[in-house]
C-alpha positions, -999 to 999 in steps of 0.1 A, spaced: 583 577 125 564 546 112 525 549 114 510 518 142 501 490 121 466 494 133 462 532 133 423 539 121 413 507 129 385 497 152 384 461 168 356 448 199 375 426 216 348 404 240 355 390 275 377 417 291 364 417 324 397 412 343 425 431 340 451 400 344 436 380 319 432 370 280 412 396 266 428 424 291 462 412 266 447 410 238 431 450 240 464 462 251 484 442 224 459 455 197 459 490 215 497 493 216 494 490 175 476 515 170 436 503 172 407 515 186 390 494 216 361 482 222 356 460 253 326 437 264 322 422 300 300 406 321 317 406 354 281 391 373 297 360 354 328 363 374 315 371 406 298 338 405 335 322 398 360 306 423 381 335 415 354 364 426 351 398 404 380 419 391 360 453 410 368 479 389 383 457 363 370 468 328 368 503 338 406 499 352 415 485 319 399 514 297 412 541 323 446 525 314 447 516 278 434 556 274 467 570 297 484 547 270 471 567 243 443 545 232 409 553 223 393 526 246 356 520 254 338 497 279 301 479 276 288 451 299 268 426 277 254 396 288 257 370 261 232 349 272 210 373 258 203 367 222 202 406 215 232 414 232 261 403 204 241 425 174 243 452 205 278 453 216 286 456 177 262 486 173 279 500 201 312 498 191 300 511 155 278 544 177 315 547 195 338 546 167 318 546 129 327 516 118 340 481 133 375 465 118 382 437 136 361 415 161 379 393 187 352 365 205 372 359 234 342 353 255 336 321 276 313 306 304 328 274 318 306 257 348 319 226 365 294 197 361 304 168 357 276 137 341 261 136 378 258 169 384 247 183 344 213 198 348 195 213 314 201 246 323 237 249 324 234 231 289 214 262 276 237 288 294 266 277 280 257 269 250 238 300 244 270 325 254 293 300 242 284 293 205 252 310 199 264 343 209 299 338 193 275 335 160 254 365 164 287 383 168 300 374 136 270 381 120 265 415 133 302 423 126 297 410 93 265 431 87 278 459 94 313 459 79 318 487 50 332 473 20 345 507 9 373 501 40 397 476 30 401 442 53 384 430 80 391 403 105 375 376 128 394 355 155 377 332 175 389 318 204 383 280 214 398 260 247 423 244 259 405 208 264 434 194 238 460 200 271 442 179 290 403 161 295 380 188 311 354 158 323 344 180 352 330 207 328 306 197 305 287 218 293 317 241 285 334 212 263 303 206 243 297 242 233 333 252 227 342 219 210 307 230 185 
């Protein structure tokens, strides 16, 4: 029987607050090979949203990746806190020794348009949006042991080059930093 790909390996995966979304996938993608989980949410964000709160979301997520087989933990962070990145690292590190691989698939996304763009949203989103996808590298960085081999970062971006996103400023401007 061949050994997971990522047996003994330790990822945070950011902005798994839904279940039936991106970074719900990509913790049961890097579960299934073999990783350790760590998820951040902040479902007050989503509750603010069109599309309302996944109730029970994060913690439906961990209950299932651990039925899977998957050591899976779950912290709400705000992001638009400047401690909160170096936080959800130590966290994951306090959780599981060390921290492998770091996914930033965090976003906040407001609509408001040039009319509507008030200072702020500005700060918000710039604030979870870059400065907090900074502070997470740095942290993971920090922290990383060079005695364990590897080590990965993937940020995520947007989807603005499908199509202009005119209605969401301040989104654009800090994911296209």
């Amino acid at each position: 029987m061949a050994t997971a790909p990522l047996a003994g390996r330790v990822a945070v995966v950011t902005g798994a607050s839904r279940r039936r979304a991106i970074g719900a996938a990509v913790a049961r993608r890097l579960a299934a090979d073999g990783a350790s989980v760590f998820l951040q949410s902040w479902s007050p964000y989503d509750a603010e949203r069109s599309w309302g709160a996944d109730e029970g979301g994060p913690e439906g997520l961990v209950a299932e990746l651990r039925a899977n087989g998957a050591n899976a933990v779950h912290q709400a962070a705000d992001f638009a806190d400047p401690a909160a990145p170096a936080g959800v690292i130590a966290a994951a590190r306090d959780s599981f020794g060390h921290v492998d691989i770091l996914v930033a698939n965090h976003a906040r996304s407001h609509r408001q348009s040039l009319a509507e763009l008030t200072a702020a949203e500005i700060d918000v989103s710039f604030a979870v949006n870059t400065r907090a996808t900074l502070l997470l590298v740095r942290a993971f960085a920090a922290q990383h042991d060079d005695s364990r081999p590897g080590g990965r970062v993937v940020l995520f971006t947007s989807g603005q080059y499908h199509g202009a996103m005119s209605g969401e400023l301040p989104y654009i401007a800090a994911k296209g930093s």
